[in-house]
N, C-alpha and C positions, 0 to 999 in steps of 0.2 A: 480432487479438483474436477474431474470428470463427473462423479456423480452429483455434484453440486455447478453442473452446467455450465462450467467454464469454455469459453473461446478461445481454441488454441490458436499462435496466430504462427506466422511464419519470416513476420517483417519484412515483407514483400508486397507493396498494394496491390500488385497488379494478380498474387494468390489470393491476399488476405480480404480484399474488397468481397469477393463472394461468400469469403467464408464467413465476416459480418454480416450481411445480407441473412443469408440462410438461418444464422442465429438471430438475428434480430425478428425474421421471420416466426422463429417458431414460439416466442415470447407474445405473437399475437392470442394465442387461444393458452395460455399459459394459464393451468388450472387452480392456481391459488397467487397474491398479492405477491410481489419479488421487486429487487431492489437490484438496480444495474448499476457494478460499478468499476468507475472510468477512470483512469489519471493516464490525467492527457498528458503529461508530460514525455511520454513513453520511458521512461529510464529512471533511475534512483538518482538522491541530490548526491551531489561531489564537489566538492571543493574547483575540480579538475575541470568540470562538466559544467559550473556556473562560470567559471572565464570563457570557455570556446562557445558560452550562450553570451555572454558580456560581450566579444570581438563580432558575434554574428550581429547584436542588436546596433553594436554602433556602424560596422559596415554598410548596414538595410537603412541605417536612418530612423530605429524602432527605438521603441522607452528603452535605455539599458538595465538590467533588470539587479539587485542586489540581495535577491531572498529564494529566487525561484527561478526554474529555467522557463527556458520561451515554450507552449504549447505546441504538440503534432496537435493537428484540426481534423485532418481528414477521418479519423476514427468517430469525432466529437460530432461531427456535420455528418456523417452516413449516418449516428446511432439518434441523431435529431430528427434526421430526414426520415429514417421508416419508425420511430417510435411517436412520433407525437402526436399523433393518428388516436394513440389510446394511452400515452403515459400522462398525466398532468401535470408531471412539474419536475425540475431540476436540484439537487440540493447542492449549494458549494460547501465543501466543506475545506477548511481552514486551518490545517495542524500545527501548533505551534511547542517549543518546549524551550523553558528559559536558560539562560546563558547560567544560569547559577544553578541547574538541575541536571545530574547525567543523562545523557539524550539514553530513550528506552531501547534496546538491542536483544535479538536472540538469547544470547549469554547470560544476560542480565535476567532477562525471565527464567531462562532454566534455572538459574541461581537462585530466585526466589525474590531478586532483588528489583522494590518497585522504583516508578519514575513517573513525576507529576506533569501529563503534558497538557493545553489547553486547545481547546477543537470549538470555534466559532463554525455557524451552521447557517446558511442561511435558502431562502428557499425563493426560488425563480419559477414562475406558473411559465406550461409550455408557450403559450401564448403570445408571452412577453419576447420571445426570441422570434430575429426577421426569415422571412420567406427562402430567401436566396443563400445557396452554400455559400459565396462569400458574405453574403451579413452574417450568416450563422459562424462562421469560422473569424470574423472581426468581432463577434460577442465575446466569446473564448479568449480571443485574444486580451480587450479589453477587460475582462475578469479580471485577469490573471496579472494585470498593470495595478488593476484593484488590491489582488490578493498581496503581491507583493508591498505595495504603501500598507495597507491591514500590517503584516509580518514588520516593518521598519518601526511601525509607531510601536507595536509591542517589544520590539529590544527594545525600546528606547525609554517605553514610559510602563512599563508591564502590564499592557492595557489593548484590546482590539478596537474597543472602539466607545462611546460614549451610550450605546442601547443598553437596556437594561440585562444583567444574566439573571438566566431560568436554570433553575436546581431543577433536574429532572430525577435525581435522587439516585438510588441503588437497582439496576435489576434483577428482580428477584428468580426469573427464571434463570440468569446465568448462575445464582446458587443452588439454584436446585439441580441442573445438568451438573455442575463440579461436585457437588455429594454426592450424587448417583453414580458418578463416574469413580471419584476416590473409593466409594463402598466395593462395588463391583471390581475394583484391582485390586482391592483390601481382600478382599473374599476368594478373589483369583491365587493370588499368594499364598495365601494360606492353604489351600487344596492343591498346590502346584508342591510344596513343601511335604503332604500329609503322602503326597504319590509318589514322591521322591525316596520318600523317606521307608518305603516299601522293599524297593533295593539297594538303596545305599545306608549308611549307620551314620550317624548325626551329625559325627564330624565333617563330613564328606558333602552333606546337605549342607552344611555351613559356607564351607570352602567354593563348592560352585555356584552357592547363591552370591557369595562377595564377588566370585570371579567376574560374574555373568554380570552385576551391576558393575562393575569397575569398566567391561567391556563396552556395557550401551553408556556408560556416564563418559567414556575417551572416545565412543566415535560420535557419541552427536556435541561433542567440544569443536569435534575437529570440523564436522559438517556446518557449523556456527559461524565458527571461526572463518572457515575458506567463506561462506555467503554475504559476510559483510561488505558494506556497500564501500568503504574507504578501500580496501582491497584492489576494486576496480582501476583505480589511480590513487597514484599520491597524494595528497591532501596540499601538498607542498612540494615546491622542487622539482616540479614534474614536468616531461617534456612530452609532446603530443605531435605524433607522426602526420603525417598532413594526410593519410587514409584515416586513421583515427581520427582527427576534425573534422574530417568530410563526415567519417558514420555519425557523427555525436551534432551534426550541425540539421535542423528543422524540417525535410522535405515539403 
């Protein structure tokens, strides 16, 4: 994450506001084309987490929302405000995965196991967003009232929307980095075996080569397992401390 230029933040505006700043800064002379990217929502979906968005929206008087939590802005309107100078354009993107397909997880990929999701894409020239942090922070908003009606019509009719889809097809560089990569472990193995097998006798080379996969196959189950997002709360049945509402409700 670090060497792919991630933003650590702190969840704190009053640290993190500069520490935006400086990164967004140094994207100004940034020596090749780059893709920033943002979910405003700050937190993962939950079951949990879209009722204390549903109690905040009807209390505010706001669209109650049923697909999606309500936007944090302030991330979205700082990275508007120093970017637009030189970014052109915004993309929403729209993830959706149908009620009749296994939502895609951790586990599921390690397992080998795919999942068909749909990702409408659409594209906003900087331009078209207004001047003032609160325009810029009511655009977001206003998306995402969007996004959520997008996400309703698709449970309902398995459809985003009436535009036409573009088959952008397969890319071919990501088969080329996963042959390269399978080759290079494939050939790592084998010479990790060939060295192994130097001081230990065959059987022995067998035995810690199972152990050793049996070892990284149980902890990264168990590191899966604990990151999933239902984890955070129960999906159902769940009771929310009134400090927990408070952290989980919009600043």
């Amino acid at each position: 994450m670090w060497f792919s230029d991630y933003v650590f933040l702190e969840r704190s505006w009053g640290k993190d506001e500069r520490t935006l700043q400086s990164g967004f800064e140094r994207l100004a002379d940034f020596p090749m084309p780059f893709w920033l990217a943002l979910f405003v929502e700050g937190t993962r979906f939950t079951q949990a987490k879209l009722q204390v968005a549903q109690e905040f929206a009807a209390s505010r008087g706001l669209p109650v929302p049923k697909n999606v939590l309500i936007p944090r802005t302030k991330g979205f309107v700082s990275a508007v405000t120093h970017l637009r100078s030189f970014v052109p354009a915004i993309y929403d993107a729209t993830v959706a995965v149908a009620n009749s397909q296994p939502a895609p997880t951790f586990l599921r990929i390690f397992r080998g196991q795919s999942s068909v999701i749909k990702v409408l894409v659409e594209r906003h020239s900087m331009q078209e967003l207004p001047e003032t942090a609160d325009g810029i922070a009511q655009w977001c908003k206003d998306a995402f009232v969007t996004k959520d009606a997008m996400l309703e019509k698709y449970f309902d009719k398995d459809i985003f929307s009436d535009k036409k889809l573009q088959d952008i097809g397969r890319p071919k560089m990501s088969l080329f980095v996963m042959i390269f990569w399978s080759s290079f472990l494939a050939y790592a193995t084998v010479r990790l075996f060939q060295w192994l097998s130097l001081f230990l006798a065959s059987w022995q080379v067998i035995a810690f080569s199972v152990a050793f996969l049996f070892l990284v196959t149980f902890i990264m189950q168990i590191l899966i397992q604990s990151s999933e997002s239902e984890r955070s709360t129960p999906a159902t049945n769940f009771t929310l401390s009134e400090g927990t509402r408070q952290s989980l409700l919009p600043k």
